[in-house]
N, CA, C and O of each residue as an XYZ file, in Angstrom:
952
protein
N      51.237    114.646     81.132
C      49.962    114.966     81.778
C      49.436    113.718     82.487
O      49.286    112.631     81.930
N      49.108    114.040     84.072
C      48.535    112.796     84.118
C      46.987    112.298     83.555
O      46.109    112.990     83.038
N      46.999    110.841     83.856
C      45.866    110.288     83.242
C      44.881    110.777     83.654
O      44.086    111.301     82.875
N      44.678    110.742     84.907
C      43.370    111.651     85.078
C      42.839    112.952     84.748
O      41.665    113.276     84.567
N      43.732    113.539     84.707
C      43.331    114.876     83.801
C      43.259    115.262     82.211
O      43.015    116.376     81.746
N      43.573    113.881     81.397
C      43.289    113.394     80.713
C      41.547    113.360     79.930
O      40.703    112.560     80.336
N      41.266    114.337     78.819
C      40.208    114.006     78.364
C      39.851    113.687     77.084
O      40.642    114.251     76.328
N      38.993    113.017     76.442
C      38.559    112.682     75.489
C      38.914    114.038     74.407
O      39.665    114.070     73.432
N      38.059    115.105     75.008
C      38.181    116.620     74.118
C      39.596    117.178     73.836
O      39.974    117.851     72.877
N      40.262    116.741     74.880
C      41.767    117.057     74.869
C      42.855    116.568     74.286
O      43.908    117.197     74.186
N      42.607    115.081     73.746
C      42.954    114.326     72.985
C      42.673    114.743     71.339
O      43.545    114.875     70.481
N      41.555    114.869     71.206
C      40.852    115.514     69.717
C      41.374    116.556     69.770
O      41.942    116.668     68.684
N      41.601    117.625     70.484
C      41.732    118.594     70.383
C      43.622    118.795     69.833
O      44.114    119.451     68.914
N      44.297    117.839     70.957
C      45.928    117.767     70.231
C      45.885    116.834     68.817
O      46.828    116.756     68.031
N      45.118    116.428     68.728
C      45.471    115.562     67.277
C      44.886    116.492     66.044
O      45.401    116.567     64.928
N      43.716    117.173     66.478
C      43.514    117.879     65.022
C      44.823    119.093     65.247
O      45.293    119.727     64.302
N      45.131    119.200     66.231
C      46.053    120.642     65.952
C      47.240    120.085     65.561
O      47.862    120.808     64.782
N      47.996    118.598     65.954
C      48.533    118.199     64.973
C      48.416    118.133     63.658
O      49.443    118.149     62.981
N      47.013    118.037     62.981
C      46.800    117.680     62.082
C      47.108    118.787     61.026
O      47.666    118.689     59.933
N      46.597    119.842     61.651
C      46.504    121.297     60.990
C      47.959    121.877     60.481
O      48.172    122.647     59.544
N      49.068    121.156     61.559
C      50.271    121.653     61.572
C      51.258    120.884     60.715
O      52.425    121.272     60.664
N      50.866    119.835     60.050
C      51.163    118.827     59.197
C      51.770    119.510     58.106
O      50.988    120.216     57.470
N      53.199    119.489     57.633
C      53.774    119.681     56.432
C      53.351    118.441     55.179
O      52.819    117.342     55.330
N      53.769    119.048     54.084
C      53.409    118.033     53.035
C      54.266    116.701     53.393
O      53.940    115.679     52.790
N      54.999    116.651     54.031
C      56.858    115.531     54.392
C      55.168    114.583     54.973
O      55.171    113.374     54.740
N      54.211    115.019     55.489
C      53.566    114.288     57.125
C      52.498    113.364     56.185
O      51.677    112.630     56.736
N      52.573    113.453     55.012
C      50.778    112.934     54.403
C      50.524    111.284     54.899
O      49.443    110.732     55.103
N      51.893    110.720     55.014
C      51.604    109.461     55.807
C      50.519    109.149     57.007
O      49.418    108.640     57.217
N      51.646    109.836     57.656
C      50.326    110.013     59.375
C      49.129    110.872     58.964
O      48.406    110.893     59.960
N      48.461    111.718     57.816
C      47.275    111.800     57.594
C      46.334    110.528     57.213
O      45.175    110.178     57.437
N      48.020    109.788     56.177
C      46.571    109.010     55.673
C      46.702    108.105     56.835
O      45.696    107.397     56.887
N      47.469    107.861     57.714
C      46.990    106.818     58.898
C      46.041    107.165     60.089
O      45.857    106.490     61.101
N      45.555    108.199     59.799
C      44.773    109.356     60.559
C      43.361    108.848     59.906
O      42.449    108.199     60.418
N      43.539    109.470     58.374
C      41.872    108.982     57.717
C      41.700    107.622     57.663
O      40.511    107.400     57.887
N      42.445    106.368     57.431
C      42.054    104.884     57.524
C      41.851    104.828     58.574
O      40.646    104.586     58.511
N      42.131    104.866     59.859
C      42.035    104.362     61.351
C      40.239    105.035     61.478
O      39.325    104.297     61.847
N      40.069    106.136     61.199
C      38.546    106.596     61.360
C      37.438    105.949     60.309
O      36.250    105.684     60.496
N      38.208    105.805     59.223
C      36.953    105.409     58.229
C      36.739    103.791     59.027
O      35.650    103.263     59.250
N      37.886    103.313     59.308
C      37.476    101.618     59.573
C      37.319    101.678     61.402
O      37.718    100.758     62.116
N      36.874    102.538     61.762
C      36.317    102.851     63.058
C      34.637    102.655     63.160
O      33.894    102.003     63.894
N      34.389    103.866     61.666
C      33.268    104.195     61.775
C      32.672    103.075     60.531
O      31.459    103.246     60.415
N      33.187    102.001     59.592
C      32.598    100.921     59.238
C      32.097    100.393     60.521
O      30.960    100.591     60.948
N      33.225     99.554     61.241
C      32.689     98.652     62.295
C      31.658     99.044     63.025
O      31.037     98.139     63.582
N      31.096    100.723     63.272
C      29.936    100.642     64.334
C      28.609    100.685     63.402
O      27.501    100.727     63.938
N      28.759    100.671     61.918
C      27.404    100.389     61.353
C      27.271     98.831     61.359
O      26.197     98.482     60.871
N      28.153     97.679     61.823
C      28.034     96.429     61.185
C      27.126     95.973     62.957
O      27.451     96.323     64.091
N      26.105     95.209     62.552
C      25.491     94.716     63.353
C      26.113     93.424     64.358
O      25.992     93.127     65.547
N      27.010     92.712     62.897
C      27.960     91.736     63.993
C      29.092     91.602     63.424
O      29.056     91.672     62.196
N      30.410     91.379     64.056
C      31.581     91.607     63.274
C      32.214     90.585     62.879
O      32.760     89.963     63.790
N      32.408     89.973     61.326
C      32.856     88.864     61.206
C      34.241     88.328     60.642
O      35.237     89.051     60.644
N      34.251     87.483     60.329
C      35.928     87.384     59.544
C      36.506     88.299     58.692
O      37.598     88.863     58.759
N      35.502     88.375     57.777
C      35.280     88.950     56.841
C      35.442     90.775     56.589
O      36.156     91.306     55.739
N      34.461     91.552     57.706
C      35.005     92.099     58.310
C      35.920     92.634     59.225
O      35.891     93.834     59.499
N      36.913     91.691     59.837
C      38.108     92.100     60.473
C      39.166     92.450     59.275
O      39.947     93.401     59.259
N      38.963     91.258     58.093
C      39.840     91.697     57.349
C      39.838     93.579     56.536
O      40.611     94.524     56.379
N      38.565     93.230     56.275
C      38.386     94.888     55.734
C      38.299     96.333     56.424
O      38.194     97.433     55.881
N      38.395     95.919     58.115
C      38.693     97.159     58.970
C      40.300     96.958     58.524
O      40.567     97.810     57.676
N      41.276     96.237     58.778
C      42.497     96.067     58.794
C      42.916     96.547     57.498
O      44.042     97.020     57.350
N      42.184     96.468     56.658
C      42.871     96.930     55.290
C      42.460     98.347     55.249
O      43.073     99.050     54.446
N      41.288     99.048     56.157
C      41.018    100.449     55.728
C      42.109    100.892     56.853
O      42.710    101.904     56.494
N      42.541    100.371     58.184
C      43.433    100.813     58.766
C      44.777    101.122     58.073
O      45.441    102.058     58.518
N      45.176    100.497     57.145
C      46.463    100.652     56.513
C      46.577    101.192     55.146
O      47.435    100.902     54.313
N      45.435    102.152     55.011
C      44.901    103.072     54.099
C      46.315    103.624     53.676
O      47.124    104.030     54.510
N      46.615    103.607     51.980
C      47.470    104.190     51.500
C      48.722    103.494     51.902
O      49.671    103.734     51.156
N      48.966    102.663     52.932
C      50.367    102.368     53.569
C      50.791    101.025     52.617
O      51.183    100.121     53.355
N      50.820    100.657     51.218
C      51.345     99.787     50.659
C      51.204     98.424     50.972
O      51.753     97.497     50.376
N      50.297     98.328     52.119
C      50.080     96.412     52.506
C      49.155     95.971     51.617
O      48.139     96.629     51.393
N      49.418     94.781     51.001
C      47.947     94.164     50.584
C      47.193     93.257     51.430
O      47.569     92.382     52.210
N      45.643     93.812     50.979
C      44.522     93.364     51.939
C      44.535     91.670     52.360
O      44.698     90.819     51.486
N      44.384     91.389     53.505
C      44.253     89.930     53.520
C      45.866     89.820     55.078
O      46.727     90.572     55.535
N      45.310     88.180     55.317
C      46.194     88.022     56.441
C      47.950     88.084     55.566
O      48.341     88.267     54.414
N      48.695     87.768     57.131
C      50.282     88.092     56.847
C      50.613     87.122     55.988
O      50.206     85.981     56.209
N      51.115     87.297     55.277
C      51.968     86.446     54.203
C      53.371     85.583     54.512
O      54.005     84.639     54.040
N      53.442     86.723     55.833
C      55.084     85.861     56.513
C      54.842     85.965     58.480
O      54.184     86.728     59.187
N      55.462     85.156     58.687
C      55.278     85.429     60.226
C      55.867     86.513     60.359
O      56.754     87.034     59.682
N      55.083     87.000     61.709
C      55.795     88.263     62.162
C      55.712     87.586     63.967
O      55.237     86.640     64.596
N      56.816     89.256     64.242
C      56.514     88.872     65.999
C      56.408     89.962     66.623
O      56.602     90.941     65.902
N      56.059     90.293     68.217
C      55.775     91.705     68.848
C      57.000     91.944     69.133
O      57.673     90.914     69.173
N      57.615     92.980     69.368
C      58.426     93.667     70.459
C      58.330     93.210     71.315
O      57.173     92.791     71.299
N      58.938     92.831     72.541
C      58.877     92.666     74.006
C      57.942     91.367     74.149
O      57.611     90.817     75.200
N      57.706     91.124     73.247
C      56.392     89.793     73.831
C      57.049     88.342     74.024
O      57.771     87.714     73.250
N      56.571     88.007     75.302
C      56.934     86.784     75.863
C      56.514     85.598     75.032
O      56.868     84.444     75.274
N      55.765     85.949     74.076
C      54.846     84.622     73.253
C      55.150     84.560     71.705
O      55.417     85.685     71.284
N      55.182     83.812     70.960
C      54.916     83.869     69.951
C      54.047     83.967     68.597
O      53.825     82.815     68.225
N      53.604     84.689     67.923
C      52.389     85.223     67.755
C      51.584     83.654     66.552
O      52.258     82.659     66.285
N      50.523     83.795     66.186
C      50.493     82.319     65.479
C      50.900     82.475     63.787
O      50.730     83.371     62.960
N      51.498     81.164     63.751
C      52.100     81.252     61.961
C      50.753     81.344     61.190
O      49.582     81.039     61.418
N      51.761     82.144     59.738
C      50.401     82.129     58.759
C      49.134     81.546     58.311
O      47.972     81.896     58.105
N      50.160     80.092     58.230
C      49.656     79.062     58.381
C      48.118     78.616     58.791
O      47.152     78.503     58.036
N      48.180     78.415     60.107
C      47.149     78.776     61.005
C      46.144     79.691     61.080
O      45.043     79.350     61.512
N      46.412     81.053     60.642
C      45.662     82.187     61.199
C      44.110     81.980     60.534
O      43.134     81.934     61.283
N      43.985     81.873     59.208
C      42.729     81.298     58.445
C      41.909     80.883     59.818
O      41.219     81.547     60.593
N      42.309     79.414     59.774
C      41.324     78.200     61.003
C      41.016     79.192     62.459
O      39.968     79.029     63.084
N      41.928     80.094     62.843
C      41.986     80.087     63.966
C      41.633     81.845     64.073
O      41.855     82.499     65.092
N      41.179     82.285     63.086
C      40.613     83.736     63.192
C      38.918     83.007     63.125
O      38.036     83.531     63.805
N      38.706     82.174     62.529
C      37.604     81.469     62.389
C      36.737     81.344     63.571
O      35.656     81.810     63.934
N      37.797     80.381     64.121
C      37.279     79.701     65.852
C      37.440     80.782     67.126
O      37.157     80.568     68.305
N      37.960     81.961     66.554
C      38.158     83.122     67.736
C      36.796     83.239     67.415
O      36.083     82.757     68.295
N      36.131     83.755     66.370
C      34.840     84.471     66.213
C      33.380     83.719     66.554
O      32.286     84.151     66.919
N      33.749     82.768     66.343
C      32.679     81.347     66.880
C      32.975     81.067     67.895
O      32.046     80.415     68.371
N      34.107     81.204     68.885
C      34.171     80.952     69.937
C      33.056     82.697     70.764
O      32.118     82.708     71.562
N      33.676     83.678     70.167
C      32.847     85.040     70.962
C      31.659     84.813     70.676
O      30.802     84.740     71.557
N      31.405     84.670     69.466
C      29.458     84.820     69.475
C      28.800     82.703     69.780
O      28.136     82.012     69.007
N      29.122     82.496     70.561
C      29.038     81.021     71.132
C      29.077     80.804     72.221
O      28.215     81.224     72.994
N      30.518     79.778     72.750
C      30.884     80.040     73.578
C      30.965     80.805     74.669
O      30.420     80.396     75.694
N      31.716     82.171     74.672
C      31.701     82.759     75.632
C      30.672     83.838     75.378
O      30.776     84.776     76.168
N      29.805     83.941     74.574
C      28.668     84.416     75.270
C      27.893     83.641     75.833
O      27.504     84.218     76.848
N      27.332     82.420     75.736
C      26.453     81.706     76.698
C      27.226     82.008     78.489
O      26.764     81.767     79.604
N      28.157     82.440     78.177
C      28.987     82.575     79.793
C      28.370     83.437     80.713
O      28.276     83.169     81.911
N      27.658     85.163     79.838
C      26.796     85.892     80.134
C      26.104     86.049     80.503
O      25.374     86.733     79.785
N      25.727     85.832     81.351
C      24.393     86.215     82.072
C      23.193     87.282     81.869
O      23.372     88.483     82.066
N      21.960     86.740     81.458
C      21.110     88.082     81.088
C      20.824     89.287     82.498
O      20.781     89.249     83.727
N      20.672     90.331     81.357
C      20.408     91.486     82.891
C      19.457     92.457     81.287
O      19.350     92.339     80.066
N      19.082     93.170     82.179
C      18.624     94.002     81.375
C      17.833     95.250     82.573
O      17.102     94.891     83.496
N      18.221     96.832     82.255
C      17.388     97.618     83.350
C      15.488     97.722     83.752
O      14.825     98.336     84.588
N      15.297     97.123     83.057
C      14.145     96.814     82.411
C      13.170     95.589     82.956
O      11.940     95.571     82.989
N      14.352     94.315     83.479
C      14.308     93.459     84.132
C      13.290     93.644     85.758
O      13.376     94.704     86.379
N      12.607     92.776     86.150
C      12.400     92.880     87.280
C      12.860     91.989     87.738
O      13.002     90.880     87.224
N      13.397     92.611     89.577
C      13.729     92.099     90.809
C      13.082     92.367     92.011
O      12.378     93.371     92.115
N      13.257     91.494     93.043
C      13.040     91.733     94.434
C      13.477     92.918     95.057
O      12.829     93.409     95.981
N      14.406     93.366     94.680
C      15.659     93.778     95.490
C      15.823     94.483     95.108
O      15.179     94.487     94.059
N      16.805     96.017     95.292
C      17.962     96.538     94.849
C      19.061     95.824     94.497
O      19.603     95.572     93.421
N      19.363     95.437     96.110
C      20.512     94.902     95.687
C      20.316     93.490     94.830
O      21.320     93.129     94.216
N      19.138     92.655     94.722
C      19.883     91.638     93.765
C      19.859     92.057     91.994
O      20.232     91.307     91.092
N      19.249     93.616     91.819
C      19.288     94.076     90.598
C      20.882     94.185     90.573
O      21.601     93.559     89.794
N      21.243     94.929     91.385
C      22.955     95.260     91.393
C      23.747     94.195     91.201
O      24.666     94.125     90.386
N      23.270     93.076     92.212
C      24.247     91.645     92.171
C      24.273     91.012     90.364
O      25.241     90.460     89.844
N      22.997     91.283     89.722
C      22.806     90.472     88.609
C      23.437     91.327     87.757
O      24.298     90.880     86.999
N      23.084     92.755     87.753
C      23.845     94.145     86.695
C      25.772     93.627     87.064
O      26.608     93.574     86.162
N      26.033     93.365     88.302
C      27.683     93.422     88.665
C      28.130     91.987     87.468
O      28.946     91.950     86.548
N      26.965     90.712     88.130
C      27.640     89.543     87.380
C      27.481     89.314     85.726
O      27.891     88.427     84.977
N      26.545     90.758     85.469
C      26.750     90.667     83.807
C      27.857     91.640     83.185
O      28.476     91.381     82.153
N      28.009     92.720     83.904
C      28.722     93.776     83.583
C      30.501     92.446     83.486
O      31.371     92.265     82.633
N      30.246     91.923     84.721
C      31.880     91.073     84.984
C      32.093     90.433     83.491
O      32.899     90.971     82.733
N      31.291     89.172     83.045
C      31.192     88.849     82.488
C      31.331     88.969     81.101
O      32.010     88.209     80.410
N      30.438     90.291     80.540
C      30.389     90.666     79.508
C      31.824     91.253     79.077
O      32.297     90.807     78.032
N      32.724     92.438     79.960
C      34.209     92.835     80.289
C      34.746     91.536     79.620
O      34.788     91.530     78.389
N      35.173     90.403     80.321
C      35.945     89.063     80.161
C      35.754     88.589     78.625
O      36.612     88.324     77.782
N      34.542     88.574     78.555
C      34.298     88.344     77.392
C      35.100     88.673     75.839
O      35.418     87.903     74.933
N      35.290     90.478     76.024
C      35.742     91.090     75.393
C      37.267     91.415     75.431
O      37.947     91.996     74.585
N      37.752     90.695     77.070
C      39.457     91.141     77.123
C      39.584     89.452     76.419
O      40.410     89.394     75.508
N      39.052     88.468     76.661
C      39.161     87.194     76.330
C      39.072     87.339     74.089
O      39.655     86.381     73.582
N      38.711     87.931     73.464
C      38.508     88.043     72.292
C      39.551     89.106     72.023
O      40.271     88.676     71.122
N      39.997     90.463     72.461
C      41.103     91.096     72.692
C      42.334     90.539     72.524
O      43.113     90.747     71.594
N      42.550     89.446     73.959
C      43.826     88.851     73.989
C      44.004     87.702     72.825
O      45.117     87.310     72.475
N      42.675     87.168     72.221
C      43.168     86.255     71.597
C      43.724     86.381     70.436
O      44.598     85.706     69.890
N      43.008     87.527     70.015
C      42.810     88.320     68.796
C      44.819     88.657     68.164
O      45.354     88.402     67.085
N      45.324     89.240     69.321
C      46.561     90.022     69.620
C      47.039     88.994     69.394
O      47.412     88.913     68.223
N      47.316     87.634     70.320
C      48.103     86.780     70.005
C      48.146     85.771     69.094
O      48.990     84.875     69.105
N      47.367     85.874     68.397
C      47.049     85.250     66.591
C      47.523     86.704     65.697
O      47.643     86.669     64.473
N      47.682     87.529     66.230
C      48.817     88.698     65.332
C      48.313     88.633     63.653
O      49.302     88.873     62.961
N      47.506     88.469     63.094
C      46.529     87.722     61.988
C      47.239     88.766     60.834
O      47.443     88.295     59.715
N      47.565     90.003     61.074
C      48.299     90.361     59.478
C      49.292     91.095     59.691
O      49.793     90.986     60.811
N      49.878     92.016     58.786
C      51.209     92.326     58.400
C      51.319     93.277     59.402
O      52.166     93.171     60.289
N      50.349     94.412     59.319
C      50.676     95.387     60.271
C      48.836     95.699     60.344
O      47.885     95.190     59.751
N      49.013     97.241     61.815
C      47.617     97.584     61.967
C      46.990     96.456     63.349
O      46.070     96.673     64.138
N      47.587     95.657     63.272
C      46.608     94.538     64.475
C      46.300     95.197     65.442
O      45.250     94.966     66.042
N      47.214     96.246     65.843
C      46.420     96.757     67.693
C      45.893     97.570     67.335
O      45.042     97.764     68.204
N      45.644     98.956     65.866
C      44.919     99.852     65.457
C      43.598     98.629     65.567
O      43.013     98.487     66.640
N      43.295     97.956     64.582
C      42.621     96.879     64.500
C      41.555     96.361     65.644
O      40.337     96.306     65.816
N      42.390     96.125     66.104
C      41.889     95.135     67.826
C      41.298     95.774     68.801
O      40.528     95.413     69.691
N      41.887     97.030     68.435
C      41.023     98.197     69.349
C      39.785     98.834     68.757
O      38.754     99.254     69.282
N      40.140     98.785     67.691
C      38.453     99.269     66.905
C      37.172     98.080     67.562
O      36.114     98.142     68.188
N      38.085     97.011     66.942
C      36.739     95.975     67.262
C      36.297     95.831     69.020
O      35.119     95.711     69.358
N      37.073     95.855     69.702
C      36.978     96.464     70.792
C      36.018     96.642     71.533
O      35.308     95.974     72.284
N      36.182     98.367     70.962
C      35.328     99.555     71.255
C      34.138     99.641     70.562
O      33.267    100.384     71.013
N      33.906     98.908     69.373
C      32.861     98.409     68.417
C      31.653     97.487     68.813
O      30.472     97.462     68.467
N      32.520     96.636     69.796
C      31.397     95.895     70.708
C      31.091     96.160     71.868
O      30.248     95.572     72.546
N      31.851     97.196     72.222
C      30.975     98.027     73.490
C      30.061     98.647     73.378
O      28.948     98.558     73.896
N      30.716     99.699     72.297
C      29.312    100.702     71.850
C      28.049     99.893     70.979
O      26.971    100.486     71.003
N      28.080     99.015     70.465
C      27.102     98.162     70.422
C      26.391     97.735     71.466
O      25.202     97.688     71.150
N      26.570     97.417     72.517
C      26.224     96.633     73.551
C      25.559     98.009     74.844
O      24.862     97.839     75.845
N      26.225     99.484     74.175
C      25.282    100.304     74.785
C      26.527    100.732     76.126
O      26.190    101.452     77.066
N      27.864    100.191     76.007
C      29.232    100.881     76.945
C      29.888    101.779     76.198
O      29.990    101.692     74.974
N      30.571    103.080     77.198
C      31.541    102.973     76.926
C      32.512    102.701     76.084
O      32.780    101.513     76.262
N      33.360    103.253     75.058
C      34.822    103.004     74.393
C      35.981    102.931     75.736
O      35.671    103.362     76.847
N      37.248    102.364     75.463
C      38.259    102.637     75.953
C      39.209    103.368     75.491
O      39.031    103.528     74.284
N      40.136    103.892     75.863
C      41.524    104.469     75.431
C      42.684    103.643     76.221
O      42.501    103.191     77.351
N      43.629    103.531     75.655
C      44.476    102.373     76.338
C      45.710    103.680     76.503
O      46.408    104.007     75.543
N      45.801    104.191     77.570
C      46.793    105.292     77.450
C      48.484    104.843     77.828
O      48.649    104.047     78.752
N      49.296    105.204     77.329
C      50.745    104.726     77.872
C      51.182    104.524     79.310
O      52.166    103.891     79.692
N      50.249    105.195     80.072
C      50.711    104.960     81.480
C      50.059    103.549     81.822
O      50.404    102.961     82.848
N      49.110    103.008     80.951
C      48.270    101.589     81.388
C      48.978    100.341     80.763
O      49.000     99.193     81.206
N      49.768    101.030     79.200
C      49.939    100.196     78.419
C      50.824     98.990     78.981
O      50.603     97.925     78.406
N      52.056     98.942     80.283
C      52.621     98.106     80.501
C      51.449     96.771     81.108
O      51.740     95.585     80.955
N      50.272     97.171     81.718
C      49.366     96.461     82.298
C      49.189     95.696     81.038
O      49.408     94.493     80.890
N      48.807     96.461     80.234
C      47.700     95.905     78.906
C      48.685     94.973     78.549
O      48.172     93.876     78.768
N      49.803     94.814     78.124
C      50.764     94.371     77.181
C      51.401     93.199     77.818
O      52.060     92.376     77.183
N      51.086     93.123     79.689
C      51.404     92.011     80.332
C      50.100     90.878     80.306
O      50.182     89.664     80.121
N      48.482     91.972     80.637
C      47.819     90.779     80.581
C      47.857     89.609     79.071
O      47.801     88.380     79.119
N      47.966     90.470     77.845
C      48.231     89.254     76.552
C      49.250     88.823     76.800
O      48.871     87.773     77.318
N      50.339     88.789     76.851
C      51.499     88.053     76.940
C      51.200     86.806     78.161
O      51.464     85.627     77.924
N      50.595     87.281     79.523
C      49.905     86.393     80.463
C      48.621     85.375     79.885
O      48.457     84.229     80.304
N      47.800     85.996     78.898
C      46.353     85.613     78.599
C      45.475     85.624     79.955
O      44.831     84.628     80.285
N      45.486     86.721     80.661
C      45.180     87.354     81.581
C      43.731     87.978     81.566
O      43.668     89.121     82.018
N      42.601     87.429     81.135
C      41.338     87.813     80.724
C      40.984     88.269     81.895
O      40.827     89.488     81.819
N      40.780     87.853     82.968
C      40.077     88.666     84.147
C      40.764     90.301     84.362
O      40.161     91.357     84.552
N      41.884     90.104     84.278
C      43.305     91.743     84.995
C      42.182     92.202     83.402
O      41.081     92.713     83.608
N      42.577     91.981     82.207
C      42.517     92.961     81.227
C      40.955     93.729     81.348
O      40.717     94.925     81.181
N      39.684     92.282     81.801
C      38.296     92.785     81.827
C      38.286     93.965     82.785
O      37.470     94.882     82.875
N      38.838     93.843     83.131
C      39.077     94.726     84.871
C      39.005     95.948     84.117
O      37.996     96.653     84.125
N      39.947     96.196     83.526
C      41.123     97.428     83.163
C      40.018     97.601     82.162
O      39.421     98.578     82.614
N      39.513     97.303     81.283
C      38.605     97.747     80.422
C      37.189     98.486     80.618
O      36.591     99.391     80.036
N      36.903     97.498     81.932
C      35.891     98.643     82.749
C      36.403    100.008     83.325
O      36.097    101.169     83.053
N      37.172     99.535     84.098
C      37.633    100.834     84.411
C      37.869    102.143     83.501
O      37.460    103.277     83.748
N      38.772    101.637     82.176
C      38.824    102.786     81.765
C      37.094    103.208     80.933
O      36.745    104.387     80.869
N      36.341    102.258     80.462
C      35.088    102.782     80.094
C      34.597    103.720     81.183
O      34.229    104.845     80.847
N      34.562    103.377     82.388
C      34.103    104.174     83.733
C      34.797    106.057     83.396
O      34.246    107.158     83.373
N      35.883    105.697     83.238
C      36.595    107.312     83.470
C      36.414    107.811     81.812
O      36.634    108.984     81.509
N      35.975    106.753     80.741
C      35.285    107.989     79.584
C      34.002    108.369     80.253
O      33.992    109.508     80.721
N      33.097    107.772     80.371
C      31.999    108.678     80.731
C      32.473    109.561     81.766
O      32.369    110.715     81.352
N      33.100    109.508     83.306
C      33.591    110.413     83.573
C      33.905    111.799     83.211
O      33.526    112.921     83.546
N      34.865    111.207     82.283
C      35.441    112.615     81.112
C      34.315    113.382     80.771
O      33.990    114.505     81.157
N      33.637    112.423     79.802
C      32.600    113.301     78.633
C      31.129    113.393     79.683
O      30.115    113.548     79.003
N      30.830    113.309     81.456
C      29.831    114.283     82.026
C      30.357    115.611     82.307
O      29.792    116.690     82.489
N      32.110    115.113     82.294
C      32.606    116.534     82.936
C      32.831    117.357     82.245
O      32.590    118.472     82.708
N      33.466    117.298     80.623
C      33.210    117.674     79.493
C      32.359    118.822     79.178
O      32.500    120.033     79.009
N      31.017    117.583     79.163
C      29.445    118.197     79.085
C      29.221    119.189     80.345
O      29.398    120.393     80.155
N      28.914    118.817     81.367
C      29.119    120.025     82.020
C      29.641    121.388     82.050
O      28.927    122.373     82.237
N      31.281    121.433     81.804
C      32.151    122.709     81.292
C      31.597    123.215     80.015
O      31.751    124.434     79.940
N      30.986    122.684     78.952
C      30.096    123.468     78.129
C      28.938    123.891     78.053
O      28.637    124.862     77.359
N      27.922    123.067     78.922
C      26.556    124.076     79.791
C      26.924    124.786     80.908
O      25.956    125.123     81.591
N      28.075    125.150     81.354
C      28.242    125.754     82.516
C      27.914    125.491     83.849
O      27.874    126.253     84.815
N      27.685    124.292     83.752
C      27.293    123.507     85.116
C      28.604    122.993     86.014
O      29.541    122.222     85.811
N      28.104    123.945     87.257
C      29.617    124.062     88.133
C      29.414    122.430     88.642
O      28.341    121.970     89.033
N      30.196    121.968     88.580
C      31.025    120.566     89.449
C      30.176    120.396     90.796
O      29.463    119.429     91.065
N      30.393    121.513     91.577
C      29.599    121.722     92.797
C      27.983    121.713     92.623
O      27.421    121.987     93.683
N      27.255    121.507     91.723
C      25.963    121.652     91.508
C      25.478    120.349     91.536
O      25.838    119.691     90.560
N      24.579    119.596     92.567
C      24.651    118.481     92.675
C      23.288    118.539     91.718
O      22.768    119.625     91.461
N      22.700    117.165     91.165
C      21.976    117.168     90.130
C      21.667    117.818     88.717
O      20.733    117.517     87.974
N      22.391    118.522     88.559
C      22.846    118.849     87.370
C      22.024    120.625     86.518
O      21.760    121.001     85.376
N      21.920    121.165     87.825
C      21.726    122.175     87.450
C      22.392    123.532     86.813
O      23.478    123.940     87.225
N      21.866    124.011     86.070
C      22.393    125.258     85.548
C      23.276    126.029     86.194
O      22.669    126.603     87.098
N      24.744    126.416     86.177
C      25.401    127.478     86.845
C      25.213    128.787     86.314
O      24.220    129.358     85.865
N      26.539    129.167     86.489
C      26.878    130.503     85.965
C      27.798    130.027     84.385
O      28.393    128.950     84.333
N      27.787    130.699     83.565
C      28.065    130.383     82.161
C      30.137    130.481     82.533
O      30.650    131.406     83.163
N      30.856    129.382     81.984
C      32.300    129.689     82.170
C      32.703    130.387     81.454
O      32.464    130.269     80.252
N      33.467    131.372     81.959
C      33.993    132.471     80.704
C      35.137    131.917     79.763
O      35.576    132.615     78.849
């Protein structure tokens, strides 16, 4: 299917009917089904996400799957990856300084905006909304990529990496992403590159085409034809 026709509802919709269709042989991919949501829906009650918490999304991600909680015990490495991910060793100090580097560092990079804000202008509301929106993106492919290439435990890191993610978007009042297979060669070059601008890019974008999805979504269930400019009532879809 292509990506664009691609929706949020359509996605839920093949995974619970997977779910339903699940022999007893499948209880694995259930329970990797219920950890990936429970440590979804920890991270969006936590106000800020810390060491502490990465470790305990990562351990509800690997719910039932025999890992014990806490970083890798042995190096590991990616598939296909041009880099090497960081030794055990290390990961302690340097899961540390990722997280002090995001809430520090590269947020002072940010620029305030707020809709609320007054300007002169339209356009310099837009210019200031564009150079925070840029910013804030980078921010998050820059904590993404770093995240990935410190590879920090046994298994779960990209279940993981994507929660936290999407955790600080929807905090921040964006958009989630979906990283779909037709993008994934992009995604998987900018970390291997450390490619923070390509990945911020790609992260807006796909936030752009969820809301997309879920007005068009919303629409097909109030019956509001496509063609109805401002969002009026149609005829009900049969």
């Amino acid at each position: 299917m292509p990506y664009e026709e691609e929706t949020l509802i359509d996605k839920t919709r093949e995974l619970c009917q997977l779910v339903t269709n699940m022999s007893t042989a499948d209880m694995k991919a259930k329970s990797t089904k219920k950890g990936f949501l429970a440590a979804f829906d920890y991270a969006l009650v936590l106000d800020d996400i810390t060491v502490k918490d990465i470790i305990r999304i990562d351990s509800m991600v690997n719910y039932n799957e025999g890992i014990s909680e806490g970083y890798k015990k042995v190096d590991n490495c990616i598939f296909g990856a041009e880099f090497k991910p960081c030794s055990k060793e290390l990961v302690p100090i340097k899961m540390q300084e990722l997280v002090h580097k995001y809430n520090t560092e590269w947020a002072l990079d940010i620029p305030a905006f707020d809709f609320d804000m007054d300007f002169n202008t339209a356009e310099e509301k837009e210019n200031a909304k564009e150079a925070y929106l840029r910013a804030f993106y980078e921010r998050e492919a820059k904590f993404h990529i770093e995240f990935e290439r410190i590879h920090p435990f046994e298994d779960g890191n990209g279940r993981t990496g994507r929660i936290i993610t999407n955790a600080h978007l929807l905090h921040n009042h964006l958009a989630p992403v979906i990283i779909t297979s037709s993008m994934k060669s992009i995604y998987l070059k900018c970390i291997n590159d450390r490619d923070y601008q390509t990945l911020g890019n790609l992260f807006r974008m796909l936030a752009s085409v969820t809301i997309s999805q879920l007005i068009a979504y919303y629409r097909k269930v109030k019956g509001i034809s496509p063609d109805d400019i401002g969002g009026k009532r149609g005829k009900p879809n049969k």
